[in-house]
Each structure stands twice: as C-alpha cells, then as structure tokens.
N, C-alpha and C positions, 0 to 999 in steps of 0.2 A: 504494500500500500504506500503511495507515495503522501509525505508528508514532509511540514515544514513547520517547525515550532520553535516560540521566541522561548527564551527567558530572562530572567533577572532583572524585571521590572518592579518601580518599590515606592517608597517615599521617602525624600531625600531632600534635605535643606539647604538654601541657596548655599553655591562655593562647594556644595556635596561633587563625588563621584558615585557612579555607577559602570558598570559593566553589562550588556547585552549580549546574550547568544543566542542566532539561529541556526537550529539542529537540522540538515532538510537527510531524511532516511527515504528507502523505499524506491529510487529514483534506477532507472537502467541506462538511461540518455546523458552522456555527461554537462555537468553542471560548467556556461558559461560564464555568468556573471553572478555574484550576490549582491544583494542593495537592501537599506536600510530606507525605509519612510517614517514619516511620523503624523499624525493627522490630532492637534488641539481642536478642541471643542469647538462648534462651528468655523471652522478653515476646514479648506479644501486641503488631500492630501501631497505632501510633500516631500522630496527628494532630500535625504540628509546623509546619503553614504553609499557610493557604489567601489565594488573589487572586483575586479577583471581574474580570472581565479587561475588562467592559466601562465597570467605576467607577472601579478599582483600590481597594476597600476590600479591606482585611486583616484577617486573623485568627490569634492564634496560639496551640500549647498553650502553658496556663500555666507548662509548666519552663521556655520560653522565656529569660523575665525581660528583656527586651529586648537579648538577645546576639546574635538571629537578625534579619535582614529579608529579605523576602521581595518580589520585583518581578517583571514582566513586560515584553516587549517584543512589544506584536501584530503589529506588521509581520514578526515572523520566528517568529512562532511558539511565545515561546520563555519562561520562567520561571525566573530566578534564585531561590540561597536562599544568601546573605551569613552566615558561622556564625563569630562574634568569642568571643574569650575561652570557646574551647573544654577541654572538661571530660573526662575518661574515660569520667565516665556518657553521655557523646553518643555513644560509641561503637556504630554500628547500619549496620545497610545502611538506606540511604534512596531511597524510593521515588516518583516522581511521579505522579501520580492525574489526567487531563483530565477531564473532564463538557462533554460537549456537548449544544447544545439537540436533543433528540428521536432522540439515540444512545447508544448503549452507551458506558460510561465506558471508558478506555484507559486499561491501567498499564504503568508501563515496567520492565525486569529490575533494575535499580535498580544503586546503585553503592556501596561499601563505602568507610563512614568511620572511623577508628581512631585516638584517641587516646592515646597512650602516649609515656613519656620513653625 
C-alpha cells in the first residue's frame, strides 16, 4: 500500500525548533522529488521545501530566510524539514508532497504545527 506520513508536528514557542519527517512506504516507482507544504488557516496552500532526491538540490519558499532545511534519506524513504527560530506566522498544518517518475504524486494527511507562548 502506498503511503506517505508526516510527523513530529507539536506546539512550540516563538524562537522554538522542530523537526519534521515524511515517511513515504509502499511505493514501486522511484521516488523523484520530496517537498514540504504548509497550509495556515484560511491561506491557500504553500511551497516551503522541495529535495531533488537523486542530486539533493534544494529549494525553498522565500519566507524561508534560511530558518528551515530541508534533507532526505533514500535508503528509508524518508524526508526531513529542520524548522529553527520559529515564528507564529509558521503556524500551518504541513504537508509532504512525493513525485515519482511516471506516477501519480502522493500527499500525506499532514501534521499540525503551532506556535505560541
């Protein structure tokens, strides 16, 4: 069964870290790119971390500003998103996005980030 599951979503006080992983199992097709979105309460959702899986080149949205990094591990599967000197405004459920060569892209139910004092 093909799946793709976040975790280490939480609540977390401004200047907080977190860490995010998405696990994607189940897949036959190899996995192209992984990408991180994030969708805050009424906003449309948005691009906050893409990995190229077979270069590792990175991309990221510009609020970024270098707080977030973004990696992978091909042997498992698996895609971190490293989130430092967290902000209120990052407050969003966050979503992992796979792409694979000559398959339907996979999203996963995503996991809820919250920062607050």
């Amino acid at each position: 069964q093909v799946q793709v599951v976040e975790y280490g979503g939480n609540l977390v006080e401004p200047g907080g870290s977190l860490r995010l992983s998405c696990v994607a199992s189940g897949f036959t097709n190899s996995i192209r790119v992984m990408s991180w979105y994030r969708q805050a309460p009424g906003k449309e959702r948005e691009l906050v971390a893409t990995v190229i899986n077979r270069s590792g080149v990175t991309n990221y949205g510009n609020f970024v500003k270098g707080r977030f990094t973004i990696s992978r591990d091909n042997t498992k599967n698996t895609a971190y998103l490293q989130m430092n000197n967290l902000k209120p405004e990052d407050t969003a459920v966050y979503y992992c996005r796979v792409q694979r060569d000559g398959a339907q892209d996979i999203w996963g139910q995503g996991t809820r980030v919250t920062v607050a004092s």
